[in-house]
C-alpha positions as CSV (number, residue, x, y, z in Angstrom):
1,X,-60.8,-19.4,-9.4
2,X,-59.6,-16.4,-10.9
3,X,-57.7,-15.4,-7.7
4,X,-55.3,-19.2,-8.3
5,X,-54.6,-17.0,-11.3
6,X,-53.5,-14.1,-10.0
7,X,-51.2,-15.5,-8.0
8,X,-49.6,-17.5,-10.4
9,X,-49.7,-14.1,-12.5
10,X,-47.8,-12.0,-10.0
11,X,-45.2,-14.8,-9.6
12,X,-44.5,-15.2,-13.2
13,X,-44.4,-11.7,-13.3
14,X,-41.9,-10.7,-11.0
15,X,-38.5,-10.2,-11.1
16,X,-37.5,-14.0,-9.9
17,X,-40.1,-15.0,-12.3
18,X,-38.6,-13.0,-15.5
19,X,-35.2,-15.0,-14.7
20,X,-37.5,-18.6,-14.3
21,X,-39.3,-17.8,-17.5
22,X,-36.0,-17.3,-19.2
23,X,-34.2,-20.4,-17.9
24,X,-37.0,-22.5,-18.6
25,X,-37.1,-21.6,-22.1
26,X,-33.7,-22.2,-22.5
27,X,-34.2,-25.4,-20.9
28,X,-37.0,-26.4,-23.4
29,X,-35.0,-25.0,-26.5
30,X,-32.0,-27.2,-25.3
31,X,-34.1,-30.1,-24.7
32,X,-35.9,-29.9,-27.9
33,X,-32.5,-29.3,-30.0
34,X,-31.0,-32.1,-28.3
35,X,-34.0,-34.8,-28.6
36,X,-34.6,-33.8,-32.3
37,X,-37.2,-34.9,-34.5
38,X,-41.1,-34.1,-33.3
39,X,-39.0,-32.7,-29.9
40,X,-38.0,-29.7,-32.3
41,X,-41.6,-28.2,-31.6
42,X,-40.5,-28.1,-27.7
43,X,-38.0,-26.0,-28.9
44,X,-40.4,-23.6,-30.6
45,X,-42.8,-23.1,-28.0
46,X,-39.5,-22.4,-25.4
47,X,-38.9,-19.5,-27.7
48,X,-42.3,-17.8,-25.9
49,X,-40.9,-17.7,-22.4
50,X,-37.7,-16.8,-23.4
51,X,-38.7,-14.0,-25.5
52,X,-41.4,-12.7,-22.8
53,X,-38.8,-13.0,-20.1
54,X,-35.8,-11.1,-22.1
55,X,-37.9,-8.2,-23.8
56,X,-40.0,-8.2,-19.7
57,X,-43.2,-8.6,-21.3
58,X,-46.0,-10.6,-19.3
59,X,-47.9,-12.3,-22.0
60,X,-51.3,-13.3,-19.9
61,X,-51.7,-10.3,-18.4
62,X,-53.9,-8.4,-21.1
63,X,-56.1,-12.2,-20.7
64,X,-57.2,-10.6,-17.5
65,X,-56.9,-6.7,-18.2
66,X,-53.6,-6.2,-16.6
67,X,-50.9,-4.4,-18.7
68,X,-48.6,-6.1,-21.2
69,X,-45.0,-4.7,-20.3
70,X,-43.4,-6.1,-17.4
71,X,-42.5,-3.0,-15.5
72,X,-46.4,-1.4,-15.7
73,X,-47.6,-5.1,-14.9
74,X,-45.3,-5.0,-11.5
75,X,-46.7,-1.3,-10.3
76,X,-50.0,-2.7,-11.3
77,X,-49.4,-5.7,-9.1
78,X,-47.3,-4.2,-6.3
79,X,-44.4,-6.7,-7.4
80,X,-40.8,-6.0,-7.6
């Protein structure tokens, strides 16, 4: 189990994966702004993967010991 994780860790941590964590919170902001109402909370949580995908931080990885910043979690990871 904990090596589906990884995997999914090392994408999201990537470079590709910083730009698809910032899209997608753009995405939910937008939709969330748009839809209005109870949507605004959509637009709260999109502000997570937007933040960890502009300031390169990867938010799971200290979940499974791995380093916080972006750059250390790639080297740990053998990402680019």
């Amino acid at each position: 189990m904990r090596g589906a994780f990884m995997v999914v860790l090392r994408s999201i941590g990537s470079t590709p994966g910083r730009v698809v964590r910032v899209m997608a919170g753009l995405v939910l902001i937008a939709v969330g702004v748009v839809a209005g109402g109870w949507w605004l909370v959509l637009a709260a949580v999109g502000v997570l993967p937007l933040a960890a995908g502009l300031f390169d931080v990867c938010v799971l990885g200290p979940l499974f010991r791995l380093p916080f910043g972006g750059r250390a979690f790639r080297a740990s990871q053998g990402c680019r």
